[in-house]
C-alpha positions, 0 to 999 in steps of 0.5 A: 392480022397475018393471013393464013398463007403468009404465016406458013410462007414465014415458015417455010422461008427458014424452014423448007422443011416444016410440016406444012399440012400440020401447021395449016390444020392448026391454023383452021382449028385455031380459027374454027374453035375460036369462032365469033370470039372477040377482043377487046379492040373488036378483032376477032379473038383469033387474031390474038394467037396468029399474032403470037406465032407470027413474033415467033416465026421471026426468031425462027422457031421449029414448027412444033412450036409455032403450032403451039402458039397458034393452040395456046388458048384453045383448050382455056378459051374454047371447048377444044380439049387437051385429048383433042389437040394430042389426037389431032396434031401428037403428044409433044404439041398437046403437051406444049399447049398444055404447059402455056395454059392458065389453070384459068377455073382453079377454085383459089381464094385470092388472086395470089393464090390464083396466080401462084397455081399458075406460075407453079404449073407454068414454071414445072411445064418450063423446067421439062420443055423452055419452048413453053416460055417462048410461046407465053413471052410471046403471048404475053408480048403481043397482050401488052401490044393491045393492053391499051384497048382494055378498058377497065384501069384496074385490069390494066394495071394488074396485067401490067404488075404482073408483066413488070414482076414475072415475065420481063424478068423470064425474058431477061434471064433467058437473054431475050432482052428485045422482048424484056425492054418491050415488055417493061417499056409497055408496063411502065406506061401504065404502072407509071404514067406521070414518070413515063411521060415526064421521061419520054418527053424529057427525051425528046428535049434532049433530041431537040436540043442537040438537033436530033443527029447527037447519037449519030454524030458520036456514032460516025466519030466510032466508026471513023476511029475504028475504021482508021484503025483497020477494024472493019465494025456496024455501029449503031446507037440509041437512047436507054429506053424510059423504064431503064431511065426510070430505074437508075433515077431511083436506085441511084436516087438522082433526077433527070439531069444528073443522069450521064449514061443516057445513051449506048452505043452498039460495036458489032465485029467479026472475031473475039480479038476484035473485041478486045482490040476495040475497047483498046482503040476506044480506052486510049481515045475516051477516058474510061469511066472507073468501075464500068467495065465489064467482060462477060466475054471470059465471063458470061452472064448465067443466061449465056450473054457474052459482051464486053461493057465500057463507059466513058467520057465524051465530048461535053463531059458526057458519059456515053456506054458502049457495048463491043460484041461479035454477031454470033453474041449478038444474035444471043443478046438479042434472042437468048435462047431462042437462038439455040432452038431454031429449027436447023439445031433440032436432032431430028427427032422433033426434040431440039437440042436444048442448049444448056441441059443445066438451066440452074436458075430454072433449077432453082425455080423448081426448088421453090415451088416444093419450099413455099408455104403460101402463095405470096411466098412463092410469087415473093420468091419467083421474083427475088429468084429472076429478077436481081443483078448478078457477081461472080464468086469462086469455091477454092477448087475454082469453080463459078457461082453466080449470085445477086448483088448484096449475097452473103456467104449463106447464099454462097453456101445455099447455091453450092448444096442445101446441106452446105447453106444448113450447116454453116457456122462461118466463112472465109473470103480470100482466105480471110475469116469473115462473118456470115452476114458480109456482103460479097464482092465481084471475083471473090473466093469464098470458102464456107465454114460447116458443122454437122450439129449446126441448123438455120437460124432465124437471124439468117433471114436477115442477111439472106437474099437469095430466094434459095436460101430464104426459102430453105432457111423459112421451110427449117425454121417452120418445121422447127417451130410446127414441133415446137407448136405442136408440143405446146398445143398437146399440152392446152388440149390435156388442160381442156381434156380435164376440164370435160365434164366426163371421160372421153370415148376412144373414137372422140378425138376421131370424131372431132377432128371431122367436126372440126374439119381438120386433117390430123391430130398435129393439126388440132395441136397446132390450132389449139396453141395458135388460138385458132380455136377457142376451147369451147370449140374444141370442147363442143367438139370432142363431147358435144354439148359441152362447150357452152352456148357461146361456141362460135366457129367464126375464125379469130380476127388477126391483128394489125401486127403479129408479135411471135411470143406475145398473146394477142392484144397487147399495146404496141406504138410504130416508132416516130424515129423511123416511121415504119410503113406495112413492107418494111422489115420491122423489129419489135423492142420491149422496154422496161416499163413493157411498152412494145416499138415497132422500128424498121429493122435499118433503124438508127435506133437498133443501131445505137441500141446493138453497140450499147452493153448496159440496155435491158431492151429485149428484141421481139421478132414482128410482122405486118398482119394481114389486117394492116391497114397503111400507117405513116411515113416521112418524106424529104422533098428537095424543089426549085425554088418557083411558082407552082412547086408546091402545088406540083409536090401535092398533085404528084402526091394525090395522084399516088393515092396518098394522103397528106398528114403533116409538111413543113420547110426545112431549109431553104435558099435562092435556089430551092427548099426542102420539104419534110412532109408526113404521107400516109400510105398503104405499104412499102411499095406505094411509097417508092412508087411514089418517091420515084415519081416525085424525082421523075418531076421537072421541079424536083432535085431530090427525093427521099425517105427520111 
């Protein structure tokens, strides 16, 4: 743990001028109001927030920041008090403080919700001042140091998932990809153990088998090339970090060996031109790897990276990415924001300049929390919002939209305004008239199409990808159908009105509402059409002793799966064509004979189903219930024909907490044999869990859903 001196000697090292008295009192109400608190590997508990300013002494953070870090956990660990800490050390640190604070004794009814209302004040508290994230990255880095000192897996796991989902991803879009890789590397270990292990160990074995000096050999060949050149260049080069290893084996779906991009090299030079004089030098040396080039340069990414990217072929066939950068981007790939908030840059008014007064993704964060219904929309949304690769596309008058892999037009309009993304009725790319659900491509002008008299439509949900434009399309479409449900509960609730055994008082409806415990009247209209409330209820509440002795106020049980239009109960089979696991986005279809499948929405069958003109099968709008209780998917597996594979395949398996209903072999030969097998999992998340385990196994060739 660092000593009390040596923190404020940090401190002081780049910042002569730090208010010293201000961070040794917080050092000694830190240390004093955590008293005998201790951690779980026995350290006093202390040790933790001394820890957590010490990593930001070494982005060179202002003092108010790093005496936020010493108070973080105060006023959620201890008696200390938000008053306190402003009477003490002023308003702009007790806000900061208050900002990192967990709303640790919230009165939430699910985890969700727990960490919902966190994430919300968090990301309201990031919006106004984004030293509040530095200082939770940094907690939140120095937990999943000590993560392995817990001792209970689940909570590990937990604080992993949570890690993986949130805060690598808040790294990454603020540019502060040391701490991302850190995190996701530590994460990975426990989300993944069997895959972290396989992968670790397979990267030793590619050290051993090269004698340990491959990566410095290519790198010497660099410097060398460059300096023939006259280019005065640092390079430095590494393996990709397992996690990042471990993604590209699953979204490209390929195993260990097929991997040709395991290793990157770094080219830091003095100037702009330098940049692009590099990868000339390298291009006509290496050929280059088509469709891996990329300038962020002239385009930088939305959290202010700049770089140029390039792959290409080495010696023995090998891919090998290079990252040319001068060392002002560096500094910025490495720390992001964090650069621009060191204590040189403060206006000197204790306020540092922030260094993009337009942080739209931050901005669009802030959006969601006011369009989320429900905590696990919001957290669905947070991740969607953070987490996904970026294109770049253009409005005709020029200007730049960033947006996810995969968007559409309705996330194009979406990004551009609110009212836009409403009233879209068509789009043209390249001056080419396109439907709304066609994917955009990087560098693409887009054009979209509007009317007034034009609304969200339900089918968007489909083509969407964008947390903006899902969260504003589901906020239209549950307005519309809240009319729609309260219109038709007005009409139930006449029926019962009628059915009472005599008229009612003016203050019955009033009366029942406060039995009932219900908000408003539109609350008891919706409950009624939802059957959230039997007509006993209703009746017994607005003329007691009227509903019947079998009025019971117990919530209705929810089936395993919601069909919108369809009263509760009806029959319902998951399709076999293409085993639909809770997760997925599902369709139901009505048949003739008004039997009901269930098919996940990239079915082959809904394919065959929309080019045919003569099929009477109607299309119903489902959704997994929270009742869901796993079902059954099917899986390829492709071994190495040896001893022992099969076993392999069957531990791998178990290990994931899934069962094995059905497995047969499907081809096989000298080399290897494919397995169908039949698991039964409990959602969409465990079955790429465990698909991307079983192409991280040495005996594996290929894995995938079938």
């Amino acid at each position: 743990m660092l000593r009390q001196y040596e923190l404020i000697d940090r401190v002081l090292d780049y910042d002569p001028d730090a208010d010293e008295a201000m961070l040794n009192r917080a050092y000694v109400f830190s240390v004093n109001a955590h008293g005998t608190q201790k951690r779980a590997n026995g350290d006093p508990y202390f040790s933790h927030p001394i820890e957590v300013a010490g990593i930001l002494t070494e982005l060179h953070l202002d003092g108010e920041t790093i005496a936020t870090a010493i108070l973080h956990d105060t006023v959620e660990d201890t008696v200390a008090t938000s008053e306190e800490i402003e009477r003490i050390f002023g308003a702009n640190i007790a806000r900061l403080v208050d900002g990192v604070t967990k709303l640790s004794k919230i009165e939430a009814q699910t985890e969700n919700e727990r960490a919902a209302e966190n994430l919300r004040k968090f990301l309201m508290a990031m919006s106004g001042d984004i030293r509040v994230l530095l200082v939770k990255l940094a907690d939140r880095l120095h937990n999943m140091r000590t993560l392995h000192f817990i001792p209970k897996p689940e909570k590990r796991r937990r604080i992993a998932r949570e890690t993986m989902d949130i805060y690598a991803p808040l790294a990454e879009r603020i540019g502060m990809y040391e701490f991302m890789k850190e995190m996701q590397t530590l994460a990975f270990a426990q989300l993944e153990p069997e895959a972290y292990e396989s992968i670790t160990r397979r990267l030793e074995q590619l050290k051993e088998g090269s004698g340990g000096d491959r990566i410095a050999k290519i790198g010497s060949g660099l410097k060398l090339l460059l300096g023939r050149a006259g280019i005065d260049a640092q390079v430095s080069g590494r393996e990709k970090h397992p996690y990042s290893i471990w993604r590209k084996m699953q979204e490209r779906h390929i195993s260990f060996e097929q991997l040709s991009d395991i290793m990157a090299f770094r080219v830091i030079v003095p100037a702009i031109e330098d940049c692009y004089s590099v990868l000339g030098h390298i291009h006509r040396r290496w050929p280059a790897v088509p469709g891996r080039l990329k300038d962020y340069i002239s385009t930088p990414k939305r959290n202010g990276y700049r770089s140029l990217h390039t792959s290409v072929i080495h010696a023995e066939n090998r891919r090998i990415e290079i990252q040319i950068r001068t060392p002002d981007m560096h500094a910025e790939a490495e720390f992001g924001l964090a650069a621009h908030w060191a204590y040189k840059q403060s206006t000197g008014t204790g306020n540092p300049v922030r260094p993009d007064q337009q942080q739209d993704w931050i901005k669009d964060l802030v959006e969601i929390l006011d369009t989320a219904a429900t905590p696990e929309e919001l957290l669905e949304h947070t991740r969607i919002a953070m987490y996904q690769d970026r294109i770049f596309a253009f409005t005709p008058k020029g200007e730049l939209i960033q947006l996810p892999k995969g968007a559409t037009p309705i996330d194009f309009a979406y990004a551009v305004h609110t009212d836009l993304g409403d009233q879209a009725v068509g789009a043209k790319i390249n001056s080419r008239v396109v439907p709304l659900s066609t994917v955009i491509e990087n560098g693409d002008q887009v054009q979209v199409l509007r009317s007034k008299a034009q609304v969200p439509q339900p089918a968007w949900l489909k083509v969407a990808i964008t947390a903006k434009a899902l969260a504003a399309i589901r906020r239209h479409l549950r307005n519309e159908e809240r009319g729609q449900t309260v219109a038709l509960g007005r009409k139930l609730y006449d029926d019962i009105v009628q059915r009472l055994p005599a008229t009612l008082a003016d203050t019955a409806l009033d009366e029942a509402l406060r039995r009932l415990k219900l908000p408003d009247e539109p609350a008891l209209m919706q409950a009624i059409a939802r059957r959230t409330l039997t007509d006993g209820q209703v009746m017994e509440a607005l003329m007691p002793g009227s509903g019947g002795a079998d009025v019971a106020h117990a919530p209705p049980q929810s089936s395993a799966i919601s069909i919108d239009g369809l009263a509760p109960g009806v029959a319902y089979e998951l399709a076999d064509c293409c085993h639909p696991v809770p997760g997925d986005r599902i369709v139901g279809l009505r048949r003739p004979d008004a039997s009901i499948e269930v098919h996940a929405i990239d079915c082959r069958v809904l394919a065959d189903l929309a080019e045919r003109s003569d099929d009477e099968t109607d299309w119903i709008d489902v959704q997994w219930g929270n009742a869901t209780e796993g079902a059954t998917a099917r899986i390829s597996v492709e071994v190495r024909n040896q001893p022992g594979a099969l076993g392999m395949l069957a531990t791998v398996i178990g290990q994931h907490k899934a069962n094995i209903i059905n497995l047969r072999l499907d081809t096989r030969d000298a080399q290897f044999h494919t397995n169908v097998i039949d698991v039964e999992v409990h959602d969409a998340h465990q079955l790429m869990r465990l698909l991307a385990a079983l192409r991280a196994a040495e005996a594996v060739n290929a894995a995938e859903r079938v």
